[in-house]
C-alpha positions in Angstrom: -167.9 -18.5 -62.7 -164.3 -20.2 -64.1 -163.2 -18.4 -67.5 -160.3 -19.9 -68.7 -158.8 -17.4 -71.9 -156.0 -18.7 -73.8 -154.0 -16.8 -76.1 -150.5 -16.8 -77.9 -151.2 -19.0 -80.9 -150.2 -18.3 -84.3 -148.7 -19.3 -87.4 -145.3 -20.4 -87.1 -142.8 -22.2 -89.2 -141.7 -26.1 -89.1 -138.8 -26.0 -86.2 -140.6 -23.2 -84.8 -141.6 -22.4 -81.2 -144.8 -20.8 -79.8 -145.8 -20.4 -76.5 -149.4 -20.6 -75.6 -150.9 -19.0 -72.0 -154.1 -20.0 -70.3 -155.2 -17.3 -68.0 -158.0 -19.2 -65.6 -160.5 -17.2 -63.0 -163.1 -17.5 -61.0 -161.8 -19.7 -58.0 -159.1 -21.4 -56.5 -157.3 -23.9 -58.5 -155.3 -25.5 -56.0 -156.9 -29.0 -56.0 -157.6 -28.9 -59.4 -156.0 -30.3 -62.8 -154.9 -27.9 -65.6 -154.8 -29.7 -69.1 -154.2 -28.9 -73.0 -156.1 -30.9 -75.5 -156.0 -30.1 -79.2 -158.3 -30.6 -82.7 -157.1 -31.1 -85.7 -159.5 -30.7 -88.7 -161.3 -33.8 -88.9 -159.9 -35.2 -85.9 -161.1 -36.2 -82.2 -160.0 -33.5 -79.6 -157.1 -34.9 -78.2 -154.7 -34.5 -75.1 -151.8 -32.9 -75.0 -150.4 -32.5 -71.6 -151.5 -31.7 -67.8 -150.4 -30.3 -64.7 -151.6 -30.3 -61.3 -151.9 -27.0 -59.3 -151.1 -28.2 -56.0 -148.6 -30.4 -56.7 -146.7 -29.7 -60.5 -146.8 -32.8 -61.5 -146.8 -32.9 -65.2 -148.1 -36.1 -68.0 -147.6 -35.7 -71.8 -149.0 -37.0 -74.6 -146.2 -38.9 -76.6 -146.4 -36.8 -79.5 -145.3 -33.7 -77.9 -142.7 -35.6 -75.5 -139.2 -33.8 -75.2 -141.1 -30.7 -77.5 -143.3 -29.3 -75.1 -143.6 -27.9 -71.6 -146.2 -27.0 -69.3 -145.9 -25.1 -66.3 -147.9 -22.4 -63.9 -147.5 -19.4 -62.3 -149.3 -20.1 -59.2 -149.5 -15.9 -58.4 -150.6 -15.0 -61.7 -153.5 -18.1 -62.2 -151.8 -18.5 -65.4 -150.9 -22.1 -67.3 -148.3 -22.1 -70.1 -147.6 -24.4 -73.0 -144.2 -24.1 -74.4 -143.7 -25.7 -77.5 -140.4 -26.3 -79.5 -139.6 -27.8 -83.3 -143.2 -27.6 -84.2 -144.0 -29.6 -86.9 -146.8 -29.4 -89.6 -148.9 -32.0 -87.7 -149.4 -30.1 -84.4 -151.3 -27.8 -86.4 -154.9 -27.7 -84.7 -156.8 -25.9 -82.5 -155.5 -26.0 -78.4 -158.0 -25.8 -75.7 -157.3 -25.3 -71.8 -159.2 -27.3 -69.3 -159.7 -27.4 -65.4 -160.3 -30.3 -64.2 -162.1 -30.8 -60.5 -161.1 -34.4 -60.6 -157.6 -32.9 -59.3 -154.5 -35.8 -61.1 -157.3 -38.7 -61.8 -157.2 -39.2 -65.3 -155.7 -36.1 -66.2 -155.3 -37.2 -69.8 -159.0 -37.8 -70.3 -160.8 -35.2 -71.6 -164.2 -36.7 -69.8 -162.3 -35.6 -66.8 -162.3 -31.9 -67.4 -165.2 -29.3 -66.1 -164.4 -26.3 -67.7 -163.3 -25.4 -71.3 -161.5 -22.5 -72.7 -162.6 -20.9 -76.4 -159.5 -22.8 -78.1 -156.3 -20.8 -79.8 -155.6 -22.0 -83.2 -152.0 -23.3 -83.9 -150.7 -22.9 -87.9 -147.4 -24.2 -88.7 -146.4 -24.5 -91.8 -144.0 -26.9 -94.5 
């Protein structure tokens, strides 16, 4: 059974950085797709960035372009999400996701098997 657990959100100030951590079991990952997504209140889920095990190859959304970085620690099964000068509008909640498509699509959320329990992101004004 994949769990994928996520942890490190917060509150955090404008300008701000938090780093989120996705800690995913259960099998091997190495042909598969790690992503973020995020939901705002009142918002479609939307994607954030991706990164393929086998490879680390990376894709961003543009809203968190030159902000944010994901990596993995291929000996700890562990995806992060490093993100600098927050602002108020990356407030939401962030989900991990492992995709079995492997890099097809990695930005659509259609493409992604298994779901963590989402970390909630505050910053404020």
């Amino acid at each position: 059974q994949v769990q994928l657990v996520e942890s490190g959100g917060g509150l955090v100030q404008a300008g701000g950085s938090l780093r989120l951590s996705c800690a995913a079991s259960g099998r091997t990952f190495s042909n598969y797709a790690l992503g973020w997504f995020r939901q705002a209140p009142g918002k479609e889920r939307e994607f954030v960035a991706a990164i393929s095990w086998r490879s680390g190859a990376t894709r961003y959304a543009d809203s968190g372009k030159g902000r944010f970085t994901i990596s993995r620690d291929n000996a700890k099964n562990t995806v992060y999400l490093q993100m600098n000068s927050l602002k108020p509008e990356d407030t939401a909640v962030y989900y991990c996701a492992a995709s079995r498509s492997g890099w097809y699509r990695p930005w659509s959320s259609d493409e992604y098997d298994y779901w963590g329990q989402g970390a909630q992101v505050t910053v404020s004004s």
